[in-house]
C-alpha positions as CSV (number, residue, x, y, z in Angstrom):
1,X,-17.4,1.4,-16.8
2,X,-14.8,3.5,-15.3
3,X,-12.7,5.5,-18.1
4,X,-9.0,4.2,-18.2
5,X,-7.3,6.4,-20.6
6,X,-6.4,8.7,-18.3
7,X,-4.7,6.3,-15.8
8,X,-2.9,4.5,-19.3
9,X,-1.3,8.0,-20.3
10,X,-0.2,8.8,-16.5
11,X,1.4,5.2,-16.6
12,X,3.1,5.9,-20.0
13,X,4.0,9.9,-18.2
14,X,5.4,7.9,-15.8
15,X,7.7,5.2,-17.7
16,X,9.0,7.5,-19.8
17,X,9.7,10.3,-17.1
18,X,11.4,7.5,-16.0
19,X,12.9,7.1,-19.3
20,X,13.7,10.8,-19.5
21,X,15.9,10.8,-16.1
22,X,18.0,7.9,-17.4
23,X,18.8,9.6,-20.4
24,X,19.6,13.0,-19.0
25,X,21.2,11.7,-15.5
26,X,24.0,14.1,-15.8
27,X,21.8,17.1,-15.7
28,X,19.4,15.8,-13.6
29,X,20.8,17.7,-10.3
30,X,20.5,21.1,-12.8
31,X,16.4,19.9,-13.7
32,X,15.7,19.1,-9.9
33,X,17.3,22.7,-8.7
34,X,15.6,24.5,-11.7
35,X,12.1,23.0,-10.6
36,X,12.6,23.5,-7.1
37,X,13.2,27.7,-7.8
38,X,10.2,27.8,-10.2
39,X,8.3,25.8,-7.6
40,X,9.1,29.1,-6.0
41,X,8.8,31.6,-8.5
42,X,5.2,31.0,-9.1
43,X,3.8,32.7,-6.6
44,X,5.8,35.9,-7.9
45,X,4.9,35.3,-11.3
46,X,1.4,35.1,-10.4
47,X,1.5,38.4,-8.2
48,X,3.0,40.1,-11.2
49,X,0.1,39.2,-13.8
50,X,-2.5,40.4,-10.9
51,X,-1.1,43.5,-11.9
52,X,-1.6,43.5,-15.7
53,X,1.5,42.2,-16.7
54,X,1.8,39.3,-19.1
55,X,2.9,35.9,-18.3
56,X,5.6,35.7,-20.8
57,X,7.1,39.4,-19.3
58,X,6.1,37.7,-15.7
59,X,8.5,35.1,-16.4
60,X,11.5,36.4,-17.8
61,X,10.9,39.3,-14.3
62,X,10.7,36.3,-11.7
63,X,14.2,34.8,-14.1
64,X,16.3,37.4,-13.5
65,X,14.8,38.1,-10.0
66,X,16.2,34.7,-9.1
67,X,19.5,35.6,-11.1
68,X,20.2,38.7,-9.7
69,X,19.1,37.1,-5.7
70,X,22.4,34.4,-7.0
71,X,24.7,37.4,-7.9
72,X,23.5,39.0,-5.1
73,X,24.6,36.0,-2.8
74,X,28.2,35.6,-4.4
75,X,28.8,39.7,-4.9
76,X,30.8,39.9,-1.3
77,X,33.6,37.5,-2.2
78,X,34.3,40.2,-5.3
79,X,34.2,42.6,-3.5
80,X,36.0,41.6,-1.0
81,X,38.9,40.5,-2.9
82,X,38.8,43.8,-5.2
83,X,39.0,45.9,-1.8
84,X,41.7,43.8,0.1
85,X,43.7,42.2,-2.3
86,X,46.4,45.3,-1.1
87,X,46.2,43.4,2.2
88,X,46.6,39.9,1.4
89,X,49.6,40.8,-0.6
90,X,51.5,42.4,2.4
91,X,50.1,39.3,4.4
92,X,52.0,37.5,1.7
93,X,55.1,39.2,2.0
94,X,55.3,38.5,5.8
95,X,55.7,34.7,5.1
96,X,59.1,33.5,5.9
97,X,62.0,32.6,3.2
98,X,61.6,29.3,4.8
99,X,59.5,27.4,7.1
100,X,60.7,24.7,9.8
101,X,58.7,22.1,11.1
102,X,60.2,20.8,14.6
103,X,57.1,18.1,16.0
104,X,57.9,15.7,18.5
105,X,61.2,15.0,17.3
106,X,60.0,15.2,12.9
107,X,62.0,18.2,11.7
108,X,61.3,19.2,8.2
109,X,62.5,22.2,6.4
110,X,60.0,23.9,3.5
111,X,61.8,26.7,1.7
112,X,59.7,29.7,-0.2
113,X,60.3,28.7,-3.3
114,X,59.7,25.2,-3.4
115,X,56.2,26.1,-1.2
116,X,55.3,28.5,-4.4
117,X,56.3,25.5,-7.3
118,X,54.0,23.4,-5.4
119,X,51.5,26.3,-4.9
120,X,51.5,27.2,-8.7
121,X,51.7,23.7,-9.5
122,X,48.3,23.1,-7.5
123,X,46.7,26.4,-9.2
124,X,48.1,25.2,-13.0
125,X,46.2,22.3,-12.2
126,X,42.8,24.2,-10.6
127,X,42.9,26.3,-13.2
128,X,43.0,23.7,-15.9
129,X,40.0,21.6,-14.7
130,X,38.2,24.7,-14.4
131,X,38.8,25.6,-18.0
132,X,37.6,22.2,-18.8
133,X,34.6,22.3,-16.9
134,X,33.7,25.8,-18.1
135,X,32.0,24.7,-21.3
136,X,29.7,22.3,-19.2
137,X,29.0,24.9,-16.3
138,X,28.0,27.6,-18.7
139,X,26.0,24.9,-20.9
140,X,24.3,23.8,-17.3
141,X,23.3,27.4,-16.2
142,X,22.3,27.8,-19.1
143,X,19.4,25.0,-19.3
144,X,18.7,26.0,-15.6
145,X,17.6,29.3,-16.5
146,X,15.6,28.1,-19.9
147,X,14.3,25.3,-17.6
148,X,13.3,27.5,-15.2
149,X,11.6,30.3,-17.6
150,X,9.6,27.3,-19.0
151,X,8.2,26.0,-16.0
152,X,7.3,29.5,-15.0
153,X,5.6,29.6,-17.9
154,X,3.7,26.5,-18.3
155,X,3.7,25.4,-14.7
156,X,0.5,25.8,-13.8
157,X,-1.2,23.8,-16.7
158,X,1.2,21.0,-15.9
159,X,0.2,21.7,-12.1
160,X,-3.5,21.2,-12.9
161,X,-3.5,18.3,-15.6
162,X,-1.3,15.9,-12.7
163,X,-4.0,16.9,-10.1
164,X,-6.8,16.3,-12.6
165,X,-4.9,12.7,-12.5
166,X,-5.4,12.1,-9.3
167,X,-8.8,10.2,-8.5
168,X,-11.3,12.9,-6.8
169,X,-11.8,11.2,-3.4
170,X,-7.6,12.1,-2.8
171,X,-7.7,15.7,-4.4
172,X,-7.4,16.7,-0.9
173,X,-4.3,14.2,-0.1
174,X,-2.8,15.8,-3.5
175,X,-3.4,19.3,-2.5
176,X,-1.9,19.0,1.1
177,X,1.2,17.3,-0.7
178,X,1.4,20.5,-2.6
179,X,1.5,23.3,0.2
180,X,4.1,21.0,2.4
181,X,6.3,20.8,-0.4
182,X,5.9,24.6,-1.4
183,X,6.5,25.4,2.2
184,X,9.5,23.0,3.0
185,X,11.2,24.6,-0.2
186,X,10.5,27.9,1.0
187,X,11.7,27.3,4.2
188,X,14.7,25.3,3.1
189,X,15.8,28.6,1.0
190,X,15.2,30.5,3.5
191,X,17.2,28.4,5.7
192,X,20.2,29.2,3.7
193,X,20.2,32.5,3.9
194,X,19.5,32.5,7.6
195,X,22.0,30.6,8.4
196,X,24.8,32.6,6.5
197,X,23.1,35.7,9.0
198,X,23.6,33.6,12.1
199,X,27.3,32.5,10.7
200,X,28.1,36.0,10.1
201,X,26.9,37.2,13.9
202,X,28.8,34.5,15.0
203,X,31.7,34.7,13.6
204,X,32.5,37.9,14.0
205,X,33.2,38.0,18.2
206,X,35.1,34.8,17.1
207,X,37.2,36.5,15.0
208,X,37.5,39.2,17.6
209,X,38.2,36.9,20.1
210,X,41.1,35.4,18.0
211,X,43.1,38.4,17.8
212,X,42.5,39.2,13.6
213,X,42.1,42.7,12.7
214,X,39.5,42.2,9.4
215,X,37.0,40.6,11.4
216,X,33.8,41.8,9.3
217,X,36.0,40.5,6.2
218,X,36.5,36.9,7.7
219,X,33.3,37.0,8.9
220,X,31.4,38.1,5.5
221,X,33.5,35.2,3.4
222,X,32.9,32.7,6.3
223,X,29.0,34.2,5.5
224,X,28.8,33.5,2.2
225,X,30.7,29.9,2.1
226,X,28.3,29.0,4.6
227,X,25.9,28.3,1.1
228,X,28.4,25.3,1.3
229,X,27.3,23.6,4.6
230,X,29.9,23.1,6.9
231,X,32.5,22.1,4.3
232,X,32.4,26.0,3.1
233,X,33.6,27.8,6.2
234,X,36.1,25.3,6.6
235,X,37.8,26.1,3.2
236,X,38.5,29.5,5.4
237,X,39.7,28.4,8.1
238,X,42.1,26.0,6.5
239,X,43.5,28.9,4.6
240,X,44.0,30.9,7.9
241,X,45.6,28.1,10.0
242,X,47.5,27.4,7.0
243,X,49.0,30.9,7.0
244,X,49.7,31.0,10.4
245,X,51.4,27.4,9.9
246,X,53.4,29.1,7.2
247,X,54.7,32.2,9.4
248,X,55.4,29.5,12.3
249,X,52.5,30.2,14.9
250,X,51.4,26.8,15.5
251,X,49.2,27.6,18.3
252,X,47.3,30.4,16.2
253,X,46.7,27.5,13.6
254,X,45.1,25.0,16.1
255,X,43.1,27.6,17.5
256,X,41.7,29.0,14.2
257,X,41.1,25.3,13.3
258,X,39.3,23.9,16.7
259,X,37.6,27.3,17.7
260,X,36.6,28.5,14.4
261,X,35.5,24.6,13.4
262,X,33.6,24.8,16.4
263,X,31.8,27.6,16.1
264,X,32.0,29.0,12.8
265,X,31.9,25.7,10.7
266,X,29.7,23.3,12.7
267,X,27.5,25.7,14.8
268,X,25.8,27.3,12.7
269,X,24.5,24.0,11.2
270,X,23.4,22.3,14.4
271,X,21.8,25.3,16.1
272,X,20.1,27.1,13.6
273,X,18.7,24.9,10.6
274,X,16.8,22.5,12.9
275,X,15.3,25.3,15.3
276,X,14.2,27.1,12.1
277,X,12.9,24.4,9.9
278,X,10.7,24.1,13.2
279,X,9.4,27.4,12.8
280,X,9.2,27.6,9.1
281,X,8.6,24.4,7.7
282,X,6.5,22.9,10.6
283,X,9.2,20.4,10.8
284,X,10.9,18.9,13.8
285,X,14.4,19.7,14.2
286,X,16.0,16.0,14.3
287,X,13.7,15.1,10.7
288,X,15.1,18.3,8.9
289,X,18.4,17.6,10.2
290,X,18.4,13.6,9.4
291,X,16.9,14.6,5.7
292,X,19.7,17.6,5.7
293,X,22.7,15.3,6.9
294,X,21.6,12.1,4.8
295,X,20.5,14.1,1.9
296,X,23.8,15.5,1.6
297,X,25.5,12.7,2.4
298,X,23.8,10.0,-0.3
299,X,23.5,12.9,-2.9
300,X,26.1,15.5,-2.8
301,X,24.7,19.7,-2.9
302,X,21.4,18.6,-4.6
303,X,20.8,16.7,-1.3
304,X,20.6,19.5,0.6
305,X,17.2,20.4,-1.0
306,X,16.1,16.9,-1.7
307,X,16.9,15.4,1.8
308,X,14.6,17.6,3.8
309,X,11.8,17.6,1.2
310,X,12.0,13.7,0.9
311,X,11.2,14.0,4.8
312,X,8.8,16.5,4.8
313,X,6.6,14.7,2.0
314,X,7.1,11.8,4.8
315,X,6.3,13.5,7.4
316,X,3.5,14.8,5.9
317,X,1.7,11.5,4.3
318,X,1.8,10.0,8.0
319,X,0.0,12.7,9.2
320,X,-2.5,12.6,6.2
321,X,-3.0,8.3,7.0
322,X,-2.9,9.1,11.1
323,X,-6.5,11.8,10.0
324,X,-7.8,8.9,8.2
325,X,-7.4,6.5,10.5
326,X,-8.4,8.6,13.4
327,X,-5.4,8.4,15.5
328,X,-5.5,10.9,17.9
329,X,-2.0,12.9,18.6
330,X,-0.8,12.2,22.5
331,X,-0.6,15.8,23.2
332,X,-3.8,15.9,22.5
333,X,-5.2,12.8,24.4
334,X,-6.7,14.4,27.6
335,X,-5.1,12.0,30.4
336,X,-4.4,13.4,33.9
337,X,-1.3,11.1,33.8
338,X,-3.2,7.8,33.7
339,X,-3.8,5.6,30.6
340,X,-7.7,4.9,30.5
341,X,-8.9,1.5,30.8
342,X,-10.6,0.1,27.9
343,X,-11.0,-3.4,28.7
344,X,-14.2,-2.5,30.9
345,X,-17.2,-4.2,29.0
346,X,-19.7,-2.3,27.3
347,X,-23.0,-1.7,29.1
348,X,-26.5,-2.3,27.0
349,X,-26.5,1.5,27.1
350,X,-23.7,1.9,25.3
351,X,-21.4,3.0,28.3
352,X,-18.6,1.5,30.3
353,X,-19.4,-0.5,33.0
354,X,-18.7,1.1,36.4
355,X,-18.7,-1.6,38.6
């Protein structure tokens, strides 16, 4: 008789994993990214114990390597500000006592002062959710970094006991779930960062092209935002074309706004994330972007991981029925541009009948 305790306790892991997301829904987004980087992390840890070190020290190396890879990320915006903040004050101070808006016959008039009440009302107000929300962002990177320590360290007997689940005949299903998942994360990580890169070289004869004089700046923020998909570099340009609507160049505003979202914002998005998954994930371009667009749609940021690694598992379980079923690819079905004829009746030698 087949033993069925170990099928009862992976239906009771299930309901109350179940149980477990319900409860903790409004950390969940925190759980998913902290398992996704440890996912990630393993490999490191494990290259690190080949070398004698210990798999607690292992751990906490691999944490703050993937701390230090986020400051590392977010760094340029400091700087940035810390080495042109004399700049942006005299771009400040060329801004016009008062502004007037003359659009197919709609004239309004915006003086300085009222623009800097409702400037410093928007910032009071900025500045006051973010003071509320401090308390819970700390608490949340918090449990990210102690969730991802802990998987680090325990990951692999977790790994092994949901494997050991799995009946033996689909060990190999199980396993090939595994690397597509560990790859499309990798990939998907590494998307982001190239990406930013391809922003970056973008942006900066775009810039040129514009007429700014601190294109690597622009170009290095519009980098980094780019973490953000396309909603990040647009932050950028709505703060240029908002200056330039403030010192009364219209046209530099619309251009900022239509080249730069062309280019800068949406580019980047559509050219280089589906070509690469391609490469990197062994994932066709219109898939990743699908699971990329509808992921962040339906989900918000964490959809940006989840999307493309729902698709991938997909994409990778019809692949897995189409070996066991036999289905042969049509690139590889050797036609010289006809379809062969199957209907011929078998001969009592087992081949088709020629006549």
């Amino acid at each position: 008789m087949t033993n069925r305790r170990p099928y009862v306790l992976g239906g009771f892991l299930l309901a109350l994993s179940v149980l477990v997301a319900f409860i903790l829904v409004d950390v969940l987004a925190t759980v998913f990214f902290a398992i996704t980087v440890a996912y990630l992390l393993i490999p490191l840890r494990r290259w690190l114990e080949d070398r004698g070190t210990s798999r607690w020290v292992a751990s906490v190396v691999s944490t703050i390597a993937a701390a230090i890879g986020v400051v590392v990320v977010f760094s340029p915006l400091v700087v940035i500000l810390f080495l042109r903040l004399n700049d942006l004050v005299a771009l400040a101070s060329l801004i016009p006592d008062t502004l007037s808006i003359d659009l197919f016959g709609f004239f309004y008039q915006l003086t300085l002062d009222e623009a800097f009440t409702v400037g410093f009302s928007l910032l009071r107000s900025v500045a006051r959710a973010t003071a509320l929300a401090a308390p819970v962002i700390l608490i949340k990177l918090t449990l990210f970094g102690f969730l991802v320590f802990a998987l680090l360290i325990s990951g692999d007997s977790v790994g092994r006991t949901l494997l050991a689940l799995v009946p033996e005949a689909y060990h190999h299903e199980a396993t090939a779930l595994n690397t597509r998942a560990r790859e499309t994360l990798f990939a998907i990580y590494v998307l982001q960062a190239a990406t930013a890169v391809g922003t970056f070289v973008i942006a900066v004869p775009v810039f040129w092209l514009l007429g700014y004089d601190f294109v690597i700046t622009l170009a290095t923020i519009a980098a980094v935002l780019q973490f953000i998909p396309i909603a990040g570099p647009s932050f950028l340009l709505a703060g240029i074309a908002a200056y330039h609507l403030a010192v009364g160049d219209i046209v530099a505003a619309g251009l900022v706004i239509v080249a730069g979202g062309l280019f800068i914002a949406w580019l980047p998005d559509i050219l280089i994330r589906p070509r690469l998954a391609k490469e990197t994930a062994d994932l066709p371009g219109s898939l990743y972007f699908v699971g990329f667009i509808g992921g962040l749609l339906s989900l918000g940021p964490v959809g940006i991981i989840a999307g493309p690694l729902a698709v991938a598992l997909l994409a990778e379980t019809v692949s897995l029925l189409r070996e066991e079923l036999n289905v042969e690819d049509e690139s590889e079905t050797p036609t010289n541009g006809q379809i062969p004829d199957d209907s011929a009746p078998p001969t009592t030698d087992g081949t088709a009948n020629d006549s």
